[in-house]
N, C-alpha and C positions, 0 to 999 in steps of 0.2 A: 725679625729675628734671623739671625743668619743660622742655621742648623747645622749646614757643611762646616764652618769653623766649629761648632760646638760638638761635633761629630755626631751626633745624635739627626736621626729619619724623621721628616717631615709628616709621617703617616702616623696619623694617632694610633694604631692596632699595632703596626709596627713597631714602636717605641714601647708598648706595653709589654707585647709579648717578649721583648729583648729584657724588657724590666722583670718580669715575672723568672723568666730563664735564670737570670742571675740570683734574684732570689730565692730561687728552688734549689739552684748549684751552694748557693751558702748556709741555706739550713739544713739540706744534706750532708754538707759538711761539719756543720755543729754538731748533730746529732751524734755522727759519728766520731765526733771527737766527745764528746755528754758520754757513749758507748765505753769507750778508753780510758776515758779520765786523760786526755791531754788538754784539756781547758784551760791551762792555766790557773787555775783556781776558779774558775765560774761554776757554778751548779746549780741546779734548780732544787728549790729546798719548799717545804710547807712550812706555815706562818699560820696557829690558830688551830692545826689541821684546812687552814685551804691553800690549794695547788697556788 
C-alpha cells in the first residue's frame, strides 16, 4: 500500500489518534450547532418515548 500517496501514517496508533481527533472536532461541532439550531434541519427527536 503506498500510504505517502494516500497521505495517511503507516503507524496504526498514529492513524487512529488523527481519526479519533477529527472525530471529536466534528461532534463538537455538531453539538454545538444541535445547541443553536443551525442544523439545517437535523435534530434528534424521540420515537416511542426512545432516545
Amino acid at each position: 500500500m503506498h500510504y505517502a500517496a494516500l497521505g495517511r501514517p503507516q503507524d496504526a496508533g498514529e492513524f487512529i489518534a488523527a481519526l479519533q481527533g477529527r472525530l471529536r472536532t466534528s461532534l463538537d461541532r455538531f453539538g454545538q450547532a444541535l445547541a443553536e439550531g443551525t442544523t439545517g434541519g437535523v435534530a434528534i427527536v424521540q420515537k416511542h418515548g426512545e432516545p
